[in-house]
C-alpha positions as CSV (number, residue, x, y, z in Angstrom):
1,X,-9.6,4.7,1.3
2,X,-11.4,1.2,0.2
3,X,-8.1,-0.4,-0.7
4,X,-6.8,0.5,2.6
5,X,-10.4,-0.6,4.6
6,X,-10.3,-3.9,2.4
7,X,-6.2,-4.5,3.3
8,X,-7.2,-3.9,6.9
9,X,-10.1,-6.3,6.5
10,X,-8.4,-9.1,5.1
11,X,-5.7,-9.2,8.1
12,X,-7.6,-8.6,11.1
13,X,-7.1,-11.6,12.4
14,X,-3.6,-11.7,11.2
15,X,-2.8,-8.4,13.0
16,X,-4.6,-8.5,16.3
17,X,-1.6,-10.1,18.1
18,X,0.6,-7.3,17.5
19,X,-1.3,-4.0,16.9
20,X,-3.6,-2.4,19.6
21,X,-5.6,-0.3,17.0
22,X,-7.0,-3.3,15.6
23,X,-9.7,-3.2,17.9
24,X,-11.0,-0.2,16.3
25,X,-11.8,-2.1,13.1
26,X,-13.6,-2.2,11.3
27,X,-13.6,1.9,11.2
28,X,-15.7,3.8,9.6
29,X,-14.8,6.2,6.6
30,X,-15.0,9.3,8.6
31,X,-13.1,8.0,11.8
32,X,-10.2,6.5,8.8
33,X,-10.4,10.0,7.3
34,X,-9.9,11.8,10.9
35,X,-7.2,8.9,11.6
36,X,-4.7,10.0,8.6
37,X,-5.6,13.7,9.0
38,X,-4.3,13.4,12.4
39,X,-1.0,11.4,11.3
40,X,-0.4,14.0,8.8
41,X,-0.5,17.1,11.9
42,X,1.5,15.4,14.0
43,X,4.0,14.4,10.7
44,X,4.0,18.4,10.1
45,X,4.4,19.0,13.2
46,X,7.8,17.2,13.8
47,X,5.9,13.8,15.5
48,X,5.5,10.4,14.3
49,X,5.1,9.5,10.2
50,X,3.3,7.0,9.3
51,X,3.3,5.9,5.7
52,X,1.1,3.3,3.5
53,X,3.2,0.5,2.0
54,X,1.7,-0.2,-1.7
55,X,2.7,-2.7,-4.3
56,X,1.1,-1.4,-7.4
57,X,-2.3,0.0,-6.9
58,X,-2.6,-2.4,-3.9
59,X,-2.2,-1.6,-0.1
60,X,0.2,-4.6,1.1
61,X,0.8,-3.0,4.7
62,X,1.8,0.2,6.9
63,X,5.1,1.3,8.7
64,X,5.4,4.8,10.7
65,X,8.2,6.2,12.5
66,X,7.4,6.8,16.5
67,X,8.6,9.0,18.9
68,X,6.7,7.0,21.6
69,X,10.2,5.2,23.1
70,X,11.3,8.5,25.0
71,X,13.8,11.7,23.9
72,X,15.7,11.4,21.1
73,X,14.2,7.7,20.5
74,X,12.4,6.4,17.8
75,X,10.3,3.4,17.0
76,X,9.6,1.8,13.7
77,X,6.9,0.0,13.6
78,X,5.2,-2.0,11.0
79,X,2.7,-4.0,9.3
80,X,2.4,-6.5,6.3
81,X,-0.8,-8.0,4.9
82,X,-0.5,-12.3,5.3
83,X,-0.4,-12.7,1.7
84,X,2.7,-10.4,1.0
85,X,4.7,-11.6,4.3
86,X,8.1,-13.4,3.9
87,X,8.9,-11.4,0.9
88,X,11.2,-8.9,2.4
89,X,9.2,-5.8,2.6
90,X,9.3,-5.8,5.9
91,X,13.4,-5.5,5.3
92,X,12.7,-3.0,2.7
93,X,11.0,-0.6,5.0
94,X,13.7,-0.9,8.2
């Protein structure tokens, strides 16, 4: 959980154009907990996936798979950290 709340940390300001939940952060430990508890019901439960995207030990980003778009639709969306951008992992995930 820390690598993920320092990942987020470091690209707040990066992120905030493009993802609503940003203005949750920073989040506490318990509402991050609650957060990927809840991805992993709705996962088992046939719903959206969300995923962390890692290089090594380190948290570079986030991608998920949402069912948002309507029936039989699905979104990817997506999230790299500034310092790991233009590197194709972006590409790598779609």
């Amino acid at each position: 959980m820390p690598a993920l709340d320092e990942a987020i940390a470091r690209n707040i300001e990066h992120l905030r154009p493009w993802m609503h939940w940003i203005v949750y952060e920073p989040a506490s430990v318990n509402d991050r907990v609650n957060l990927i508890e809840s991805w992993n019901g709705q996962w088992a439960d046939g719903g959206d996936s969300v995923f962390g995207v890692f290089l090594g030990d380190e948290v570079i980003g986030g991608t998920g798979l949402h069912r948002r778009v309507g029936t039989g639709g699905i979104e990817l969306g997506y999230w790299i950290g500034k310092d790991h951008i233009r590197n194709g992992y972006a590409t790598e995930l779609a």
